[in-house]
N, C-alpha and C positions, 0 to 999 in steps of 0.2 A: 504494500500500500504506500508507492512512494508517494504518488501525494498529496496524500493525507499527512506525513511525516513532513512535506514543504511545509505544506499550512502553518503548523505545528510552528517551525523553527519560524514563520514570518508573525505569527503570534506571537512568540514570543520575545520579536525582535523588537515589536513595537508597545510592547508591555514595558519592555527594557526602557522606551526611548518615552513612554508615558510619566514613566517613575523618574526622569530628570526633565521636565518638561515642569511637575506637579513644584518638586524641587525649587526650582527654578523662579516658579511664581510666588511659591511662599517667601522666596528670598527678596524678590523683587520688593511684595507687599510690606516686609520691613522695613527694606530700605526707604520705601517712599514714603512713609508717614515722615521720617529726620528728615529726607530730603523739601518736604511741603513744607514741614515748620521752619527750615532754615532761610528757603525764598520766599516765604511771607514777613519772617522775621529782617529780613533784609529790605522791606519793600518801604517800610516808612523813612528808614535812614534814604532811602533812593528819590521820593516824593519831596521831603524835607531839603535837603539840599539844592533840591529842583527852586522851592522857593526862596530861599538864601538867594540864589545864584539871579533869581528874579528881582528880589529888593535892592542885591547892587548892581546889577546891569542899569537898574532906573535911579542909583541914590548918585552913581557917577560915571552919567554918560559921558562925558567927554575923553574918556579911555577907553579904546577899543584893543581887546585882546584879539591876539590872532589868529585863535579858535572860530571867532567871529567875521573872520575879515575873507572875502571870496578873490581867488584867484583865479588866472587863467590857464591853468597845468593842461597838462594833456594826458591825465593820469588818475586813476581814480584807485582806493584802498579798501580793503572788503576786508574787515574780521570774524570768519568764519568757524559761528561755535556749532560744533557737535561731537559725538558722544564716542567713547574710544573703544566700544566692545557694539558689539551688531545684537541680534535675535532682541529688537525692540520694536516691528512692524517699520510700518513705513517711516519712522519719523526722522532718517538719516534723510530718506527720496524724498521727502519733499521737500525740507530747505535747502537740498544741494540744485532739484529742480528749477525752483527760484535762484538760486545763485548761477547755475547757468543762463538761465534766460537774463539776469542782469549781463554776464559777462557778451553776451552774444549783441545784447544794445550797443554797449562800449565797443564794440567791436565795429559797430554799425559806424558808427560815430568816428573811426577813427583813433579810436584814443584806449591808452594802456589800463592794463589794472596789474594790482599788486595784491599781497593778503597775507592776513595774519590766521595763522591755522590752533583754533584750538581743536583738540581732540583728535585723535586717529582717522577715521573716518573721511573727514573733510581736509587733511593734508593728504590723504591717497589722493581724495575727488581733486584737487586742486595739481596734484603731480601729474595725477593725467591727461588733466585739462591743459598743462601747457601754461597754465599762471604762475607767475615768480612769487614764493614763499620767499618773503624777506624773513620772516620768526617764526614760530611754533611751542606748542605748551600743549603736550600730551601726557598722559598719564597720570591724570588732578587726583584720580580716585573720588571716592564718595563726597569727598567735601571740598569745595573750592577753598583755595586759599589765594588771598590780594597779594600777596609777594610772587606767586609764582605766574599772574598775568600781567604785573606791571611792566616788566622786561619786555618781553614779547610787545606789547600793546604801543609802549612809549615809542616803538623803532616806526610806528606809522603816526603817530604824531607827530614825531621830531623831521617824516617826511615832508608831513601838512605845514609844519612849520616854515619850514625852508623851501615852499612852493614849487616842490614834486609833483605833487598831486593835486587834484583843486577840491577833490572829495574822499571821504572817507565814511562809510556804511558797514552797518555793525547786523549782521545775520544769525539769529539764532531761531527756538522755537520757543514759544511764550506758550505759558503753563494757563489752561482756562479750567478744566476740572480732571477728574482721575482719565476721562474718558472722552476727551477734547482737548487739543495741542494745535495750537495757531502757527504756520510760520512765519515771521514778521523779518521784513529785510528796511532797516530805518536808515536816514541818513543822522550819522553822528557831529560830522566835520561839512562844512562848517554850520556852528551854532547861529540860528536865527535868530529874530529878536520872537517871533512865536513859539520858541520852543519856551520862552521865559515867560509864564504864566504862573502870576503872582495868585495868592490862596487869596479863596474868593473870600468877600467883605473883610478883607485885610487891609486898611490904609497902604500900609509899607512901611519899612522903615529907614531912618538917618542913621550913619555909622560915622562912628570915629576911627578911622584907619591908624594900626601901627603894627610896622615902621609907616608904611604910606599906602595909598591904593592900586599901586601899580603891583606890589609884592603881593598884595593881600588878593587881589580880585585872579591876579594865575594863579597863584595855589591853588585857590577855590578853585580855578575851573578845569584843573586838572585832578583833583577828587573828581568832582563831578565829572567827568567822564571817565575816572577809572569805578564810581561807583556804577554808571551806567555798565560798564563791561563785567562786572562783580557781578550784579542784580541779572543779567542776561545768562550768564552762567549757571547761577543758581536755578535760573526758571529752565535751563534748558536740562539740568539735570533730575529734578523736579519729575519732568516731561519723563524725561528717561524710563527712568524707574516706575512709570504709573502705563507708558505703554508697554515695559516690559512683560509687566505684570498681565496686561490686557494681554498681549499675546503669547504667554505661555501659557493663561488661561483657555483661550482660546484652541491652540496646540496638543492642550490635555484634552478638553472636550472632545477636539478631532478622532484623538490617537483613542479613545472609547469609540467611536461609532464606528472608526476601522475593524475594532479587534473584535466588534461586535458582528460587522459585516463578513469577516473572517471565519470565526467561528459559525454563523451561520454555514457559510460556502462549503465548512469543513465536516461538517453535521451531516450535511447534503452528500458531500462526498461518500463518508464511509455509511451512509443507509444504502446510498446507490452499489458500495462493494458487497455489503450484506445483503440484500435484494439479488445481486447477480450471483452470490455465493450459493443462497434456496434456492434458486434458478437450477440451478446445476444441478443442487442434490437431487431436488425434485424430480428432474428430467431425467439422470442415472436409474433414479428408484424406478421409472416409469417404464426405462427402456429393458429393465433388467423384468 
């Protein structure tokens, strides 16, 4: 009855692949609760700073930082977050989707791109794609850490600065519930005066600068866009671990109606060998 003994080994190849599949998800489901408390715990410091950064762009305009200031580069910076291990459904293919279709306008346009790669994933997508990796920050693990994207992040800064580039856009996947993951491709570089949206019926306020407001208002705005790249991180990881989770649930459910379908087939099988086996005897006894 050989195969019936196939069956057999394909059942139980995928019992095998159900029992880390199940695995899998329970691990996920861990991780993403730390991972949601961490980018929501992150989101008021990110909104907060949003308003600082509004009270003094208006308390002293006659300083423009050069975060703010547009050039005419022929060159545009993309930092591209996703995730450094795969079996999390779609949510690598679709912001990389979107970052292709951005790089194929530039391309329309005439004009370069560059990028900053976090995660595995999207410095492959970006190696193949033929885009210059100026930096890269792989291997975060579960929890983001600000020291280990400053590096990386500042080398397209310090492009924007020096008027390489005229833009810089920040790609990740924005965290909406366990079971909904937004792709969002924003422009980072340069800062509008719309993105400075002072907290509503908030007058504003007057500062006393020290040393002066020239030190005092870069610093700020380079927090503020390193917390932007923090707060992005988090939600993409966030993301992570709640599709993971969906699709290994997912996966297990599968690999049950497989092994259900299987053994059905297999059931089937060996009544049809038993069935031909009384055939036989029957017939024997009959001829005899």
């Amino acid at each position: 009855m050989a195969a019936g003994k196939e069956i057999r080994g394909k059942i139980k190849s995928v019992e095998n692949t159900k029992k880390i599949t199940k695995a899998m998800e329970m691990v996920a489901a861990s991780k993403m609760r730390k991972a949601q408390d961490r980018m929501r715990a992150a989101r008021p410091f990110s909104e907060k700073i949003r308003h600082v950064a509004a009270n003094l762009g208006k308390a002293n305009p006659e300083y423009v930082h050069p975060f703010m200031e547009i050039n005419d580069a022929k060159g545009a910076g993309f930092i591209v977050v996703t995730t450094d291990k795969g079996l999390c459904g779609g949510l690598n293919t679709n912001i990389l989707r979107m970052v292709s279709h951005k790089l194929r306008d530039l391309q329309a346009q005439g004009k370069t791109a560059q990028a900053v790669a976090i995660g595995n994933k999207g410095l492959g997508f970006l190696n193949r794609s033929g885009v210059k990796v100026v930096s890269q920050a792989t291997m975060l693990g579960d929890t983001p850490h600000l020291d280990k994207l400053i590096g990386p992040v500042k080398v397209l800064l310090d492009s924007y600065v020096n008027g390489e580039i005229h833009s810089v856009h920040l790609c990740y996947t924005r965290f909406i519930n366990t079971m909904k993951q937004e792709s969002v491709v924003e422009q980072l570089l340069p800062l509008s005066a719309d993105d400075f949206k002072p907290e509503a019926g908030h007058p504003g306020w007057d500062y006393i600068y020290e040393p002066d407001a020239h030190t005092v208002i870069e610093e700020l705005l380079i927090r503020y866009v390193e917390a932007l790249v923090y707060q992005a991180v988090a939600e993409s990881m966030a993301s992570e671990q709640s599709a993971r989770m969906v699709a290994m649930k997912s996966a297990t459910d599968n690999a049950g109606n497989v092994i259900n379908e299987l053994k059905l087939v297999y059931n089937k099988t060996r009544q049809a060998a038993i069935t031909k086996e009384l055939s036989e005897i029957v017939a024997g006894a009959a001829a005899v």
